[in-house]
Gaussian input, Z-matrix of N, CA and C with variables (Angstrom, degrees):
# hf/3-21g

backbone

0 1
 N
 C     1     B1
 C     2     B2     1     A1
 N     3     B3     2     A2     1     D1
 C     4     B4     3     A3     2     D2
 C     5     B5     4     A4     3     D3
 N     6     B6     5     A5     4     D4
 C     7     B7     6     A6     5     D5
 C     8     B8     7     A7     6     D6
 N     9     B9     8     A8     7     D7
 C    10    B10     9     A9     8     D8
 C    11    B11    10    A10     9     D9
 N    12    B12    11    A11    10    D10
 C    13    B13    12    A12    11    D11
 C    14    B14    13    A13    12    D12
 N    15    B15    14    A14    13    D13
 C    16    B16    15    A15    14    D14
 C    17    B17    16    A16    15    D15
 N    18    B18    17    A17    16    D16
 C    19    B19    18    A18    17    D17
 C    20    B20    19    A19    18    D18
 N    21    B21    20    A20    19    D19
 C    22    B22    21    A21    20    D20
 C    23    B23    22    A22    21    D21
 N    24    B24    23    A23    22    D22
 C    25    B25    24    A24    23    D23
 C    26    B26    25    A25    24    D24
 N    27    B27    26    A26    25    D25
 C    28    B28    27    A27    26    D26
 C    29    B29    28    A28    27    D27
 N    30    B30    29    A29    28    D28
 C    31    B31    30    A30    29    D29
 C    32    B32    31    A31    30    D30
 N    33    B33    32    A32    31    D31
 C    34    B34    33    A33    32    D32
 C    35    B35    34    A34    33    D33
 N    36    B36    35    A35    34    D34
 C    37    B37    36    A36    35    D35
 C    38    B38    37    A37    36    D36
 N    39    B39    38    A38    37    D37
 C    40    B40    39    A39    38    D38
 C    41    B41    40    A40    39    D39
 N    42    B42    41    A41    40    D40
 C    43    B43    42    A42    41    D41
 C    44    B44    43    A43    42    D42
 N    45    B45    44    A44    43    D43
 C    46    B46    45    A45    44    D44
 C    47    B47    46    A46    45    D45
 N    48    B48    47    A47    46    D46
 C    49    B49    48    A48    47    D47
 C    50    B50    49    A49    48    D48
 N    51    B51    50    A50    49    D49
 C    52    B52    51    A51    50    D50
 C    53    B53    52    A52    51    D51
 N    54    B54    53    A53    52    D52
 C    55    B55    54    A54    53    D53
 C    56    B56    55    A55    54    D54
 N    57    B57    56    A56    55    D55
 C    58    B58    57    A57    56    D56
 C    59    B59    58    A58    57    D57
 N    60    B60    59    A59    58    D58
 C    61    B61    60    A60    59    D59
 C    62    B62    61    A61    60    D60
 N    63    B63    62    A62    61    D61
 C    64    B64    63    A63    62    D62
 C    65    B65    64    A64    63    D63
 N    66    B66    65    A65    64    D64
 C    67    B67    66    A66    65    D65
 C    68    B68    67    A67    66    D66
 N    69    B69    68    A68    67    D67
 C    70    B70    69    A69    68    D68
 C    71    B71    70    A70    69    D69
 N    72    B72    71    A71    70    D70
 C    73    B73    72    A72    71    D71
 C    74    B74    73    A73    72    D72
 N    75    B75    74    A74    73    D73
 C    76    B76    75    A75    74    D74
 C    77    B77    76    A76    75    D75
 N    78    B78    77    A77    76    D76
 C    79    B79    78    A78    77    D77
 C    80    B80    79    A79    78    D78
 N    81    B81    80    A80    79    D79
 C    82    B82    81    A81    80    D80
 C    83    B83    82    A82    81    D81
 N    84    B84    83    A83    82    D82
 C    85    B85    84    A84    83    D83
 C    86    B86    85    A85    84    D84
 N    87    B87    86    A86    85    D85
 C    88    B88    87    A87    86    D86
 C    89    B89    88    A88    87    D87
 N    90    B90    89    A89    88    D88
 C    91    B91    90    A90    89    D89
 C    92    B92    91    A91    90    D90
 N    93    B93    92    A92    91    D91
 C    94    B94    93    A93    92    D92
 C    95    B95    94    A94    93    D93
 N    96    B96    95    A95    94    D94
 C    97    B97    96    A96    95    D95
 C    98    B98    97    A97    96    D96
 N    99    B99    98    A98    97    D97
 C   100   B100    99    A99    98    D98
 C   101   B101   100   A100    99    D99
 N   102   B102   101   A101   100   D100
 C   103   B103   102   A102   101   D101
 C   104   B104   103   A103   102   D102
 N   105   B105   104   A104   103   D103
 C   106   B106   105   A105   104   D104
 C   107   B107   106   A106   105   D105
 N   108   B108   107   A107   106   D106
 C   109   B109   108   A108   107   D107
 C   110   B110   109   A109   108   D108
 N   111   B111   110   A110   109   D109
 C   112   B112   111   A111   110   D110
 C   113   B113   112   A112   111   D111
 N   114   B114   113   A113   112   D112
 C   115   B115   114   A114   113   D113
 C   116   B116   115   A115   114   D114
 N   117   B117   116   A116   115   D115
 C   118   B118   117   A117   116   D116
 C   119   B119   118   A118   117   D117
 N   120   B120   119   A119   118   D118
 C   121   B121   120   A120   119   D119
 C   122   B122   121   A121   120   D120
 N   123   B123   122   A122   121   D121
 C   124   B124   123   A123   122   D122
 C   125   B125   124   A124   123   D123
 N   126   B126   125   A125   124   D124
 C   127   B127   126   A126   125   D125
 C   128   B128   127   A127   126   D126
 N   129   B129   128   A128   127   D127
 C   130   B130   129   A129   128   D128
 C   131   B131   130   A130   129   D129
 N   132   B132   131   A131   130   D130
 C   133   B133   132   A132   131   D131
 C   134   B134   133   A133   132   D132
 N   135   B135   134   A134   133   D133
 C   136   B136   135   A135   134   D134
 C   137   B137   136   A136   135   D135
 N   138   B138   137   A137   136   D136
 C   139   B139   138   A138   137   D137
 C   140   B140   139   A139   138   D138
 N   141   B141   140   A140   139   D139
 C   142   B142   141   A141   140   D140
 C   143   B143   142   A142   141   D141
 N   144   B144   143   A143   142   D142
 C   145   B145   144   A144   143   D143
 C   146   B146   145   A145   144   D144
 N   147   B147   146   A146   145   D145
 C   148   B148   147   A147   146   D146
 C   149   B149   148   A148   147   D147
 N   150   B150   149   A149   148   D148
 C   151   B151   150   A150   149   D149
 C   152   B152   151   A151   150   D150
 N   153   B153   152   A152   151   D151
 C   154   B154   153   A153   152   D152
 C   155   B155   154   A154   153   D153
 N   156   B156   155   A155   154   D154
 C   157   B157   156   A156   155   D155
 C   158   B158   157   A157   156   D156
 N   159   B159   158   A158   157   D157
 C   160   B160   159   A159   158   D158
 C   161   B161   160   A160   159   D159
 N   162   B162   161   A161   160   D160
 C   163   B163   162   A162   161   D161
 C   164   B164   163   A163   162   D162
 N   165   B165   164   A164   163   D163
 C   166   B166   165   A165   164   D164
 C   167   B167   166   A166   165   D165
 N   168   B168   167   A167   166   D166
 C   169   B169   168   A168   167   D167
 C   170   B170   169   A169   168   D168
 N   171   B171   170   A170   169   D169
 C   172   B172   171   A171   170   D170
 C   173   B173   172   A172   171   D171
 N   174   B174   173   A173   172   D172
 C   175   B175   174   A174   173   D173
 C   176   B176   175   A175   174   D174
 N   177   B177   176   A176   175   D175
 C   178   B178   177   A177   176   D176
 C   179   B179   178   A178   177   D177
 N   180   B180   179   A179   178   D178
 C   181   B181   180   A180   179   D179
 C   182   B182   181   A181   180   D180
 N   183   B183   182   A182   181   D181
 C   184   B184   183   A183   182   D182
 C   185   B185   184   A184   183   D183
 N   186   B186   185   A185   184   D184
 C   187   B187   186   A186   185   D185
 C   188   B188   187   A187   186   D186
 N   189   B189   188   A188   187   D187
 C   190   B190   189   A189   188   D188
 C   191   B191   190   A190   189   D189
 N   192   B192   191   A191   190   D190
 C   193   B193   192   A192   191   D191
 C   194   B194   193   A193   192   D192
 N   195   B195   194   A194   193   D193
 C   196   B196   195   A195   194   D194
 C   197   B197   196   A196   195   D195
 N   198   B198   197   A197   196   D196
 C   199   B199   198   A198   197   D197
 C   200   B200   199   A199   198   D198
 N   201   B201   200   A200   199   D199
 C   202   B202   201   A201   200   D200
 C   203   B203   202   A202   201   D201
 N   204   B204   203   A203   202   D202
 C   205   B205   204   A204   203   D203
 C   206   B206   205   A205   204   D204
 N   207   B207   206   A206   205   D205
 C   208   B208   207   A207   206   D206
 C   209   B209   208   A208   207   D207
 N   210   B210   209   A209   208   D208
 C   211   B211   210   A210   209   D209
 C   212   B212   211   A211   210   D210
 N   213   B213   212   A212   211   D211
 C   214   B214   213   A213   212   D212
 C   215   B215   214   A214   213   D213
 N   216   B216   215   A215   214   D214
 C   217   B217   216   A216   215   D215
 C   218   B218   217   A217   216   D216
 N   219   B219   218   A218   217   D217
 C   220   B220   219   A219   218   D218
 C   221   B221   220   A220   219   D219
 N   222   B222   221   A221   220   D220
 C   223   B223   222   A222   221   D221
 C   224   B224   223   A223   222   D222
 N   225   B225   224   A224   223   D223
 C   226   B226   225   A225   224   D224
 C   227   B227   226   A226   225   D225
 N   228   B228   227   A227   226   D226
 C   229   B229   228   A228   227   D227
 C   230   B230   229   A229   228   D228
 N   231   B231   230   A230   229   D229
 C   232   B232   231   A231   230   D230
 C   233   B233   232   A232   231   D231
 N   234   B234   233   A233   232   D232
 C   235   B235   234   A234   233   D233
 C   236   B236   235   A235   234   D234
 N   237   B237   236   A236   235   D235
 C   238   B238   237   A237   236   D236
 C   239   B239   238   A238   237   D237
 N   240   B240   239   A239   238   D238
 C   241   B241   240   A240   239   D239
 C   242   B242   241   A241   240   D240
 N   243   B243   242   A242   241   D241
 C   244   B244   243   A243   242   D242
 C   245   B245   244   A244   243   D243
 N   246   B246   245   A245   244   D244
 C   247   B247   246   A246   245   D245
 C   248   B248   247   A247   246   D246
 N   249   B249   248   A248   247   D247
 C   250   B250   249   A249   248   D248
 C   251   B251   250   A250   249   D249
 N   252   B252   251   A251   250   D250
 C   253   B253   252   A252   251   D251
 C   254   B254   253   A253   252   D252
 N   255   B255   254   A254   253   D253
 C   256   B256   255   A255   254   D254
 C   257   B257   256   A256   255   D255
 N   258   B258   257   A257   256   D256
 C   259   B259   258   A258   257   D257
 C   260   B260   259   A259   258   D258
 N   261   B261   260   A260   259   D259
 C   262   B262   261   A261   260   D260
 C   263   B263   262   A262   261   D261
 N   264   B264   263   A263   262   D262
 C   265   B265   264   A264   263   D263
 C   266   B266   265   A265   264   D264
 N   267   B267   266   A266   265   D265
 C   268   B268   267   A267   266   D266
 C   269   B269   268   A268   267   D267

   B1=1.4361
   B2=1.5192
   B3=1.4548
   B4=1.4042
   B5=1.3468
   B6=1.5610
   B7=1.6350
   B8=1.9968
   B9=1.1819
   B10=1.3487
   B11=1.4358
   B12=2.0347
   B13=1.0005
   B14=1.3310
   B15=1.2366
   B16=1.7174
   B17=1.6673
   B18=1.0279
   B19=1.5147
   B20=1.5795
   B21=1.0881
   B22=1.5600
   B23=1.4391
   B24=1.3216
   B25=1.2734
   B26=1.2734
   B27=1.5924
   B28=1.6385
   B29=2.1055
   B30=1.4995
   B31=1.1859
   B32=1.4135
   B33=1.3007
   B34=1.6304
   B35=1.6034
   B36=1.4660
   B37=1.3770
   B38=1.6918
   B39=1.5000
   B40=1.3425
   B41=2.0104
   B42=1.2049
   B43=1.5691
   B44=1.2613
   B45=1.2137
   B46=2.1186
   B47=1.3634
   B48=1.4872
   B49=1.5623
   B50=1.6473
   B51=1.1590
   B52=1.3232
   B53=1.6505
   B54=1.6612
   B55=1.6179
   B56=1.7233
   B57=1.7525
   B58=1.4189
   B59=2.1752
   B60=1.8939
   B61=1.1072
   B62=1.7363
   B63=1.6384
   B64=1.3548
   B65=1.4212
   B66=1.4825
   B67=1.4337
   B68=1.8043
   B69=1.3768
   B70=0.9997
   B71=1.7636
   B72=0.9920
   B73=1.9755
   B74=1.1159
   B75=1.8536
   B76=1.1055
   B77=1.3427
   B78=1.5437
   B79=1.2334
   B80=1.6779
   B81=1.4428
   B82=2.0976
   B83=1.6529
   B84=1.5644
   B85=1.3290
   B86=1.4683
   B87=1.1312
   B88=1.4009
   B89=2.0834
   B90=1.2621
   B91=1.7100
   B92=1.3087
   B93=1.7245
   B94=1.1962
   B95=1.9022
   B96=1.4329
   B97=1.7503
   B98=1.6078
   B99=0.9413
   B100=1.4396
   B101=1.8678
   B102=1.2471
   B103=1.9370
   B104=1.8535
   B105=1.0789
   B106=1.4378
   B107=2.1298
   B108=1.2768
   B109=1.6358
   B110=1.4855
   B111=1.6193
   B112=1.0348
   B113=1.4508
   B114=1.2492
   B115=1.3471
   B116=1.4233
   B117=1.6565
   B118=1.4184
   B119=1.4820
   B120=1.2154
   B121=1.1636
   B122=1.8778
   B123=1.4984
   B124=1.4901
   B125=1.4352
   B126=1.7418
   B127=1.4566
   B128=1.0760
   B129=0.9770
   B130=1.6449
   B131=2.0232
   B132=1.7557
   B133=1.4842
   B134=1.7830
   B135=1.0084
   B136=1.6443
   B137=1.4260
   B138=1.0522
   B139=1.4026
   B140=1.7311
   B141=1.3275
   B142=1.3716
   B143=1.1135
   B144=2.3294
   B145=0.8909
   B146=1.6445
   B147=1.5549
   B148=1.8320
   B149=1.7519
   B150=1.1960
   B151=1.7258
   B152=1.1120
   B153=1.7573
   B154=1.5900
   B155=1.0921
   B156=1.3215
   B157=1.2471
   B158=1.5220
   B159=1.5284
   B160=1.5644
   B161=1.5309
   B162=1.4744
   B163=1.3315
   B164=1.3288
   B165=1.4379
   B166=1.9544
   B167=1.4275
   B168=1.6891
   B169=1.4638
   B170=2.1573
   B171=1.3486
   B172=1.5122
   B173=0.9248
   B174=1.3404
   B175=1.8463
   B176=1.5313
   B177=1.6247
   B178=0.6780
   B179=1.8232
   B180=0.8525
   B181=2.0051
   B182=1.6444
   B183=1.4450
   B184=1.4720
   B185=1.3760
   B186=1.1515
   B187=1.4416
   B188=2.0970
   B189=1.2956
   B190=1.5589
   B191=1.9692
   B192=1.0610
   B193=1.8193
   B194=1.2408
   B195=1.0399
   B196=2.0033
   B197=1.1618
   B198=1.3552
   B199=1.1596
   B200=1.7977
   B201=1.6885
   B202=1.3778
   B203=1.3295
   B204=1.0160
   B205=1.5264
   B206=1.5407
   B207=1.7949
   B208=1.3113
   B209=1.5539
   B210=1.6964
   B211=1.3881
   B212=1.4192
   B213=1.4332
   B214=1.2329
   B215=1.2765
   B216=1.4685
   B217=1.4447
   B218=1.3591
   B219=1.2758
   B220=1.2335
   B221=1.7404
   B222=1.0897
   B223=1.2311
   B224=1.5624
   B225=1.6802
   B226=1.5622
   B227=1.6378
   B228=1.4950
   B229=1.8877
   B230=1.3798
   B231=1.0289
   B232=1.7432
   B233=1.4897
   B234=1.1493
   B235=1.6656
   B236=1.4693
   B237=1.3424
   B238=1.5406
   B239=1.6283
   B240=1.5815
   B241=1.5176
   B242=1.2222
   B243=1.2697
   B244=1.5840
   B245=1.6920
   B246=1.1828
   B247=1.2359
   B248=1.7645
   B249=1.2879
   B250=1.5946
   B251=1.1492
   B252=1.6674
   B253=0.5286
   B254=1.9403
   B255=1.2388
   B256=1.4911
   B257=1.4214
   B258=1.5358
   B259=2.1913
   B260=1.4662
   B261=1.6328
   B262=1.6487
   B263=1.5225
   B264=1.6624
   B265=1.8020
   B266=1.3191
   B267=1.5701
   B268=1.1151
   B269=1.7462
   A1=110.11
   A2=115.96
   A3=109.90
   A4=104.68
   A5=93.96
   A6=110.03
   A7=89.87
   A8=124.40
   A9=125.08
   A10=134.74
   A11=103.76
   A12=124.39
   A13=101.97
   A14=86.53
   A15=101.87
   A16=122.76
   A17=128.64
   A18=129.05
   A19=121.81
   A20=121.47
   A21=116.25
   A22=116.37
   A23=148.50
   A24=133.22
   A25=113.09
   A26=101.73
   A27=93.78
   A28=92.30
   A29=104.22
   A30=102.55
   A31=123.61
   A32=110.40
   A33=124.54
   A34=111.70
   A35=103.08
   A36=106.38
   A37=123.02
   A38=112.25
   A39=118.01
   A40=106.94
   A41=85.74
   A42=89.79
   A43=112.45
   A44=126.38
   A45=140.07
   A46=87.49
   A47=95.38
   A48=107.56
   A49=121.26
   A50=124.56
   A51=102.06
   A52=111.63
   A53=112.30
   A54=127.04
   A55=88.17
   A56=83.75
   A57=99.13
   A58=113.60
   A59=93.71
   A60=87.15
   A61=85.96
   A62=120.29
   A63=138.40
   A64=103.76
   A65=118.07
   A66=120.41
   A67=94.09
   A68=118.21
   A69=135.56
   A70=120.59
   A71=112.35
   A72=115.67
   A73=92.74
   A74=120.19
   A75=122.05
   A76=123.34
   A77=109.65
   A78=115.80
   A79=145.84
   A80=111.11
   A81=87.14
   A82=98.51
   A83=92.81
   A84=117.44
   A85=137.02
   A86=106.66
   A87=111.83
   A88=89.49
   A89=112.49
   A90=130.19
   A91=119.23
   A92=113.64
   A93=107.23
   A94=95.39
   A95=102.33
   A96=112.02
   A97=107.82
   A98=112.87
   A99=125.20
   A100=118.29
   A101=102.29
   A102=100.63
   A103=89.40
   A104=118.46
   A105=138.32
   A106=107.53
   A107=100.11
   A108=94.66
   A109=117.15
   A110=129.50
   A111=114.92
   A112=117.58
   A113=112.94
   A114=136.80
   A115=124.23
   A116=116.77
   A117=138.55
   A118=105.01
   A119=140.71
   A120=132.78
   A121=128.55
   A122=98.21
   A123=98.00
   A124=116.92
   A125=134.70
   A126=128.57
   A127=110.43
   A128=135.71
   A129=164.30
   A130=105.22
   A131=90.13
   A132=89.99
   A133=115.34
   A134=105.93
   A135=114.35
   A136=120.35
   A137=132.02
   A138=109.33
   A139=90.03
   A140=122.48
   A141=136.91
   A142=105.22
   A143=122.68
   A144=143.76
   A145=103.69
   A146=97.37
   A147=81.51
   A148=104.68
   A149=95.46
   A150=117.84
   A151=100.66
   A152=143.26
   A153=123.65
   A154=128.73
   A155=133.83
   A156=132.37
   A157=121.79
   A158=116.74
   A159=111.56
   A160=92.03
   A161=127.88
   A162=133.36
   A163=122.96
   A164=114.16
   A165=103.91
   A166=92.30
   A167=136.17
   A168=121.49
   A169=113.90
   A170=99.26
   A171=78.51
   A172=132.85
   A173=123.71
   A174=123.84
   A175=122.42
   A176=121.61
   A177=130.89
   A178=134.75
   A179=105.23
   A180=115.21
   A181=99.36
   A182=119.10
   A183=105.37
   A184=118.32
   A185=140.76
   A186=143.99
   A187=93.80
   A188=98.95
   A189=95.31
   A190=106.51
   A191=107.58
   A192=104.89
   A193=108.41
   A194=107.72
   A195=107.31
   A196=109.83
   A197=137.26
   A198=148.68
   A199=125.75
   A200=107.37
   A201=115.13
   A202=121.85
   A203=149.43
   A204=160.41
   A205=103.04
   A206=102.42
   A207=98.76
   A208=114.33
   A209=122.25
   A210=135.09
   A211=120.81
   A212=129.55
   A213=135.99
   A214=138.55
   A215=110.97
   A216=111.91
   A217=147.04
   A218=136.19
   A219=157.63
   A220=112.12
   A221=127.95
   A222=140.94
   A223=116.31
   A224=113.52
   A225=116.05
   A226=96.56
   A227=102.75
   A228=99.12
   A229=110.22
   A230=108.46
   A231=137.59
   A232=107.73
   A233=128.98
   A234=116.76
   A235=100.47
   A236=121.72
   A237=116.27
   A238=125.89
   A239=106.87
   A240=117.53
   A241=108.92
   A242=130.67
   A243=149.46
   A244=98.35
   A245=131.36
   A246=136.57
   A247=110.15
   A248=114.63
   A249=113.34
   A250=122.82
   A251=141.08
   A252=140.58
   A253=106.26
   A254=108.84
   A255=123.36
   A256=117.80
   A257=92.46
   A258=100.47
   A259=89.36
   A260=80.15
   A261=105.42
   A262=91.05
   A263=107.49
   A264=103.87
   A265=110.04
   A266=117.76
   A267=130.88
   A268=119.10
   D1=148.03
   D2=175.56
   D3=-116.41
   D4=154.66
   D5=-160.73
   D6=-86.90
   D7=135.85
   D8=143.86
   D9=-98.19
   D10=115.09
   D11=-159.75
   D12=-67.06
   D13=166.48
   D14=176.48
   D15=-68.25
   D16=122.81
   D17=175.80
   D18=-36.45
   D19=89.62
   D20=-172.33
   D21=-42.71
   D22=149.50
   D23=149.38
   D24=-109.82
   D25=156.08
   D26=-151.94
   D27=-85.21
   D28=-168.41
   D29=-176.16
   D30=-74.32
   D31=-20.17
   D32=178.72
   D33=-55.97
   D34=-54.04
   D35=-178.17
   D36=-66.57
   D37=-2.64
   D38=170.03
   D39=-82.19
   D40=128.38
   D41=176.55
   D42=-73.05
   D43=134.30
   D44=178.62
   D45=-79.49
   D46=143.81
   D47=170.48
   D48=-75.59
   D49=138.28
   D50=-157.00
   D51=-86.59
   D52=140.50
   D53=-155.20
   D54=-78.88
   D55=141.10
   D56=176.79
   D57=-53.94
   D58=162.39
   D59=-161.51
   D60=-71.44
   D61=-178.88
   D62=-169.84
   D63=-103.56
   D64=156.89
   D65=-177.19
   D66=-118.44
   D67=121.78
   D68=179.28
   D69=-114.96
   D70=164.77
   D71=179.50
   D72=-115.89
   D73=118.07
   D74=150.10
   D75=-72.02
   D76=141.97
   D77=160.81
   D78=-55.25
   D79=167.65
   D80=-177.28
   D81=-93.03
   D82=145.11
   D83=-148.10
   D84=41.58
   D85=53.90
   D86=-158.74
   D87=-115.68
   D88=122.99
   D89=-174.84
   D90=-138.64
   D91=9.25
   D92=162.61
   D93=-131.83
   D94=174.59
   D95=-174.45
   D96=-94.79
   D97=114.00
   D98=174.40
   D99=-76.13
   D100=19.59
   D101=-164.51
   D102=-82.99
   D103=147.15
   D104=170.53
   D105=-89.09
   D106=110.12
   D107=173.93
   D108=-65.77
   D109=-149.81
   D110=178.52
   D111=-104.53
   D112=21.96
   D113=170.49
   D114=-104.18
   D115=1.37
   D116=-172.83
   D117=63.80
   D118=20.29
   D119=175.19
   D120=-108.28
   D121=129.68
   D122=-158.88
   D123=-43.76
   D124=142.95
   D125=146.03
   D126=-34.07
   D127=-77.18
   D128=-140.45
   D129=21.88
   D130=52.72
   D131=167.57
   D132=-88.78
   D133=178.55
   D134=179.75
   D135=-68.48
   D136=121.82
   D137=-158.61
   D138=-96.39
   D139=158.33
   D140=-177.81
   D141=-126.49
   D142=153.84
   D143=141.57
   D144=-36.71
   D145=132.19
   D146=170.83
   D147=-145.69
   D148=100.70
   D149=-171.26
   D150=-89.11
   D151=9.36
   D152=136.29
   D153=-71.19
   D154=-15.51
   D155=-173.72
   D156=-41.48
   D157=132.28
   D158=-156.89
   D159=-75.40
   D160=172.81
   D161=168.55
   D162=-48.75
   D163=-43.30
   D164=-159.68
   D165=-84.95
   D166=-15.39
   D167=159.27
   D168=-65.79
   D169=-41.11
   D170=167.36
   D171=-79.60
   D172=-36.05
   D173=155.08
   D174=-30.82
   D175=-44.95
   D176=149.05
   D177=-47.72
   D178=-49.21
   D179=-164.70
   D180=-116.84
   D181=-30.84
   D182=-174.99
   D183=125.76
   D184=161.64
   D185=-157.28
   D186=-88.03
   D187=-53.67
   D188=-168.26
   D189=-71.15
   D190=103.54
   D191=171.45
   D192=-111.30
   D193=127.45
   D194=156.71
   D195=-101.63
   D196=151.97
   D197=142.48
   D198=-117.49
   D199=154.17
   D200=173.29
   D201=-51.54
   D202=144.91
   D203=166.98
   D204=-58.93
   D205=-55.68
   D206=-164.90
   D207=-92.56
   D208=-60.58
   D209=165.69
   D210=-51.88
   D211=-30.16
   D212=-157.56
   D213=41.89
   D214=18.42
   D215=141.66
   D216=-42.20
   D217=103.39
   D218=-146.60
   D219=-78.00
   D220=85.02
   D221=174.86
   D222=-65.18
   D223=112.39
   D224=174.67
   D225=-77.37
   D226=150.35
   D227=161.92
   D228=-56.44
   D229=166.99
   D230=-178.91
   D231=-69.78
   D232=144.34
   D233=-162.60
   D234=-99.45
   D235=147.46
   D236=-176.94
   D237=63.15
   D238=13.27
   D239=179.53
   D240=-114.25
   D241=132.98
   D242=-171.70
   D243=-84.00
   D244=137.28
   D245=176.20
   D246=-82.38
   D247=118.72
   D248=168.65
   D249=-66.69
   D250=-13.64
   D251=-135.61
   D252=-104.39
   D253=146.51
   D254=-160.23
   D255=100.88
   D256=171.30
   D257=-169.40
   D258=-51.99
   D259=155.04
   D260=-178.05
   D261=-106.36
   D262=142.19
   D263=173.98
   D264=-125.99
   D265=121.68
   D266=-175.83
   D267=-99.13

């Protein structure tokens, strides 16, 4: 009797694990995400303060991180840009 093997599947149909998110430099005034998917089309999610970040990424990149809402790409501040952020005093 012959044994019937199992149907190979080719490599396409195996799902890739998905690649870590990217560490990028935001621009000045820059509040939406500029990353291109794999369709060339912008995120353009909100980028956020992001005060979970584990330590050896801030040791690494720096205390101030933003990240995307939607993609989660990790935004360094802008180099030589002062942060606006906090009460305004009039």
């Amino acid at each position: 009797m012959a044994e019937a093997s199992a149907p190979e599947t080719p490599a396409s149909a195996v799902p890739e694990a998905p690649k870590p998110p990217g560490v990028k430099t935001r621009l000045p005034f820059q509040r939406a995400c500029n990353e291109k998917n794999e369709k060339g089309k912008l995120c353009s999610g909100h980028l956020k303060r992001w005060y979970a970040a584990d330590a050896g990424l801030k040791r690494q990149h720096g205390e101030d991180l933003s990240r995307c809402e939607h993609c989660h790409t990790i935004y360094k501040p802008a180099p030589g840009f002062e942060q606006r952020s906090g009460t305004l005093q009039f």
